[in-house]
N, C-alpha and C positions, 0 to 999 in steps of 0.2 A: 414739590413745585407748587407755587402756588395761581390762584385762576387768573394773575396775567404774568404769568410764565418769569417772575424772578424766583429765584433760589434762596433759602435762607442758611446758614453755617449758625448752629448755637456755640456760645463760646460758656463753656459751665465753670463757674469763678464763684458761685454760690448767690452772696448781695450784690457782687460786683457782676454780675453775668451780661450776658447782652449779645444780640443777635446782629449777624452778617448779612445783610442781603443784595444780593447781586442779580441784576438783569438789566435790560435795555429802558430806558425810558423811566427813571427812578426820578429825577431829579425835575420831568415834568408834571409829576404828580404834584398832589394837593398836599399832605401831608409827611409823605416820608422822612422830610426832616423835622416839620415844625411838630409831631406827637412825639420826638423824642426830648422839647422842649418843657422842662416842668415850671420854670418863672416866665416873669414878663417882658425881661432882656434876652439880647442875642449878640453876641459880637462875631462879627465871619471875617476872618483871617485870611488873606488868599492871594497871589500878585500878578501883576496887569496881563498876564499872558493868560493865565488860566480865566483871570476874570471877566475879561473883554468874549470868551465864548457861554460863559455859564452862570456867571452874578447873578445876574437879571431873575434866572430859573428861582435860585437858592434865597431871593428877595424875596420872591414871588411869597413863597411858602412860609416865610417870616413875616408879612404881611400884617398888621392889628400890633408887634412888638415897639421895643423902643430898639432899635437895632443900628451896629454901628459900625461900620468897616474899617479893617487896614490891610494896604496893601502891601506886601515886600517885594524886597528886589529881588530876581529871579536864577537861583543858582546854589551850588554847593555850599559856594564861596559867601554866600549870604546868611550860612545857618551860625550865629556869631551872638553875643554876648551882648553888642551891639542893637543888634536886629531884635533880641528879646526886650531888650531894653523899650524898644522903640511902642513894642508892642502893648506893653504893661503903661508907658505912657496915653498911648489912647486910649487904654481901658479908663484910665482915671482922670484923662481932662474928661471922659464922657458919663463920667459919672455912674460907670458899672462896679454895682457891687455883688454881694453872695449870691445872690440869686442867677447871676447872669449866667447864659451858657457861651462857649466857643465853640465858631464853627470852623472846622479847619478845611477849607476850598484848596484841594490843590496835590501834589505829588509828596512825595518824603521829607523834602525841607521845609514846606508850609505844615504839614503834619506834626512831626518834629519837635518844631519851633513852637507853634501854636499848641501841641499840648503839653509842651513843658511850661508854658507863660500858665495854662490851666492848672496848672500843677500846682505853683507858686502862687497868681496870685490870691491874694486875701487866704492865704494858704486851703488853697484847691477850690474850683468851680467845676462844674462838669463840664464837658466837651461830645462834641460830636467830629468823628469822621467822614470826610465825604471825599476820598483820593480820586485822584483821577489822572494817573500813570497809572501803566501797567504794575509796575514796581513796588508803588504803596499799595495796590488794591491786593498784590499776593502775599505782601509780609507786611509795612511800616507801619501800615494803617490797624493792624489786627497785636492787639498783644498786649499795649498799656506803655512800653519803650517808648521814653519822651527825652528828646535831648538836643543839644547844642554842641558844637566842633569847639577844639583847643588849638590852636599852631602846635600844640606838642601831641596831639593826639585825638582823634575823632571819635564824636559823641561820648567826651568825657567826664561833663558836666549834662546832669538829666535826673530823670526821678521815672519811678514806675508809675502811671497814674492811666486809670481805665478809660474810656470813652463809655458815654451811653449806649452807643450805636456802632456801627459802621455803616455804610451807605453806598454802597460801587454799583455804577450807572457804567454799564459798559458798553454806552454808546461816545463817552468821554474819548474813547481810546480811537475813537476816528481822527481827532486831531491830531494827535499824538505824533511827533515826528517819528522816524525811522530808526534815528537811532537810541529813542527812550524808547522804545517797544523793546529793540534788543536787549538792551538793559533791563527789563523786566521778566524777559524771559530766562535771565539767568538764574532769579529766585523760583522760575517755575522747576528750573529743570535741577535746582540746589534740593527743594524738598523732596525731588522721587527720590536723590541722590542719597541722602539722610536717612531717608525714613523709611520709602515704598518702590520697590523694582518694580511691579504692577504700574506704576502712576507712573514711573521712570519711562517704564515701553512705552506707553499711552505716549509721551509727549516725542520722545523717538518716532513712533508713526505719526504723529501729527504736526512734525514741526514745521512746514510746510504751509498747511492750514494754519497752525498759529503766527506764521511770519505774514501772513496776508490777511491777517483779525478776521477770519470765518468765526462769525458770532458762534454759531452751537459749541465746537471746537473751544474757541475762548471760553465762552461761561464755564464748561466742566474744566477746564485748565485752573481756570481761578478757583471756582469751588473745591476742586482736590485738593489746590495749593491752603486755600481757607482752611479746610479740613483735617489738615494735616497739621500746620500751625497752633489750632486750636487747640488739637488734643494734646499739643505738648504744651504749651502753656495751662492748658487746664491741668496739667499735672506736675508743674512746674513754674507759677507765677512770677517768681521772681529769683529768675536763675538761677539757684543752688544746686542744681542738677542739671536732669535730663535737657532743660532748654537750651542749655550752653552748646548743644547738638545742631541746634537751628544756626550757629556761627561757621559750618562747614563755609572752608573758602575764604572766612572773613577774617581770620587773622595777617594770611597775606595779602588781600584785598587790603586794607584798612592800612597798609604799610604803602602799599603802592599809591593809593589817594593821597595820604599824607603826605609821601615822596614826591608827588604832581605836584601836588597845593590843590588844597580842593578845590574842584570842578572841571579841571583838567582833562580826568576820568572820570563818566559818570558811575556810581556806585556799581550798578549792573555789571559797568565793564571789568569794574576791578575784581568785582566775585567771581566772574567767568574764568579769566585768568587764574584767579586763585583759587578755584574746585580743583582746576586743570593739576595746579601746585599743589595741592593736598592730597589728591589721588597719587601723585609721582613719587609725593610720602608715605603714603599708606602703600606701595607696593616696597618701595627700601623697607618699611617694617615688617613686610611678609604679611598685611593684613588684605591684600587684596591680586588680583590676579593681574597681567597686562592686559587683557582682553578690558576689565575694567575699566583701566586707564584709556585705554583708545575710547573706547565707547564714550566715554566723558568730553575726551579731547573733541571727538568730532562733534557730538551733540552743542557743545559750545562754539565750535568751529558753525555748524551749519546755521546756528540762532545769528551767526553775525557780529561773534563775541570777541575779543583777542582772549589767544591762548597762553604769549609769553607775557613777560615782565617788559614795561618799557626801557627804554637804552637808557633813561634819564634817569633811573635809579636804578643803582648798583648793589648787587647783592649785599656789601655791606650794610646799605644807608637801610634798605630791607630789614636785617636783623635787629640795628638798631630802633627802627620803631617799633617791629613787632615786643621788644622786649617791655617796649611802654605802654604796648594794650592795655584796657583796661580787664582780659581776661589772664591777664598773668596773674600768678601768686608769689609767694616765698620764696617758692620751688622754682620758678621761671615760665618760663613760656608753655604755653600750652596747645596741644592741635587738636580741633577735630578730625580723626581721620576714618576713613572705609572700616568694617570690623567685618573681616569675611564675603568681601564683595558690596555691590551697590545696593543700594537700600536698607544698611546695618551702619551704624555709626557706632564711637566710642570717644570720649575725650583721654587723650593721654599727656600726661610729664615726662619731662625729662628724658625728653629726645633727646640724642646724639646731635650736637651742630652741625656735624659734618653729614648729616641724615639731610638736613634742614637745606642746608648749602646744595647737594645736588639736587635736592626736588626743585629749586630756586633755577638752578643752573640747567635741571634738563625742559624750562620751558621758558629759555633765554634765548 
């Protein structure tokens, strides 16, 4: 901890490395963002909900640049091919070129969006993160995933590209409605689930505390959640492995979004639902005990999360998109499921359908 009490997460990536830091009152400081700033541009990405309480701050700190803003429209349904488009045009009526950095103000679709535009243009600028949901501050924000939604499938157009920074001011999360905090808690309670039963209790006894943002409680909730992220992307940059663990949930999550149309579901909600549906699999494969299952069920139950599949999409339309993930292979569809209980993961092929169908079916 440092001497005014934010936390920092290293993320070890080698030249690509770069540090997490999370505490209250980040975004009134002087420097936090603009030392991660190496030219004389800045472009901050962000949309009118987010920017109406915290622009002004993340100006502040850009101050002496040549700095240029766009705002998007605010929503799922806005992370679009479209909306990138729109983006990379204000870069260039404003005449940002290599040097410039992006600043991405905002939750998981302004993140997203905004570092996939960094991705691309003038083939790649750097970026910085500065999330401010619950959501992006414990996963979207940390890792280099930069992407854009398909009508046939979510975040299926994207590119791996790192930030300089990340930035989580978690005094952000005072605005935050009630039901994007639930949504964010679902990624809290996905990493104990994945990685750490120790970090799983922790947020079991504190969830509580965490539904009513008690700052102490939130910081180490984030920081675990950092923590834990980091160290599998540091050993797993760009999914061919072990990170593909960090998608617990997300395969039928990412069916049910697509089955809403995004925004319908906020991400959150659909993860919660879909741990629930991945645990219900990992017990049909004898990888995990029912005691597990419940414990899951209800910690997504008590965060505030749904637990079944909505009625508007039918286990079929389910199958059919999961089969269009983009973590399927050759082989088919693929799950992360429990490997001996909570906080063990394993990715497996070639599930039985009919495995698939009643874990669908028993949280219908």
């Amino acid at each position: 901890m440092s001497k005014d009490g934010s936390q920092t997460v290293f993320l070890d990536l080698g030249e690509q490395s770069y540090d997490i830091r999370i505490g209250g009152g980040l975004l009134k400081e002087t420097d936090s963002i603009r030392r991660l700033v190496s030219g004389g541009q800045a472009f901050v990405v962000s949309n009118e909900t987010i920017a109406e309480h915290y622009l002004d701050d993340v100006l502040a700190q850009l101050a002496g640049l040549k700095v240029d803003t766009h705002l998007m429209s605010d929503g799922e349904q806005f992370k679009t091919m479209t909306t990138l488009e729109g983006i990379m045009g204000g870069l260039l009526k404003a005449g940002h070129n290599r040097t410039t950095t992006i600043v991405a103000l905002g939750g998981g679709v302004v993140g997203d969006t905004a570092g996939f535009a960094a991705a691309a243009y003038q083939r790649g600028v750097p970026f910085i993160q500065v999330p401010t949901t619950l959501l992006s501050q414990v996963d979207s924000s940390v890792g280099g995933k930069t992407a854009v939604n398909h009508a046939l499938g979510k975040n299926m157009i994207g590119a791996f590209h790192q930030p300089r920074g990340v930035i989580i001011d978690t005094d952000t999360l005072s605005t935050l409605p009630e039901r994007e905090l639930a949504a964010g808690l679902a990624e809290v309670i996905k990493h104990g689930a994945l990685a750490d039963i120790d970090y799983f209790q922790q947020v079991e006894n504190d969830i509580e505390q965490l539904c009513a943002i008690e700052s102490v409680r939130m910081t180490e909730a984030i920081k675990g959640s950092c923590e834990i992220k980091a160290a599998v992307v540091a050993e797993d940059e760009k999914e061919s492995g072990k990170r593909a663990l960090l998608n617990f949930g997300h395969t039928f999550g990412h069916a049910i979004e697509t089955g809403m149309g995004y925004g319908e579901w906020l991400h959150g909600e659909a993860v919660g639902a879909g741990m629930v549906m991945a645990a219900e699999l990992s017990l049909r494969l004898e990888r995990c005990s029912e005691q597990d299952v419940m414990r899951i069920r209800t910690l997504v139950e008590k965060a505030g999360l749904p637990i079944c599949r909505p009625e508007e999409v039918s286990i079929d339309e389910m199958l059919g998109f999961m089969s269009k993930d983009k973590k399927a292979t050759d082989a088919g569809m693929r799950f992360v499921v429990l490997d001996g209980g909570i906080g063990k993961t394993e990715l497996v092929d070639d599930v039985p359908l009919d495995l698939v169908k009643e874990a669908i079916s028993a949280c219908s």
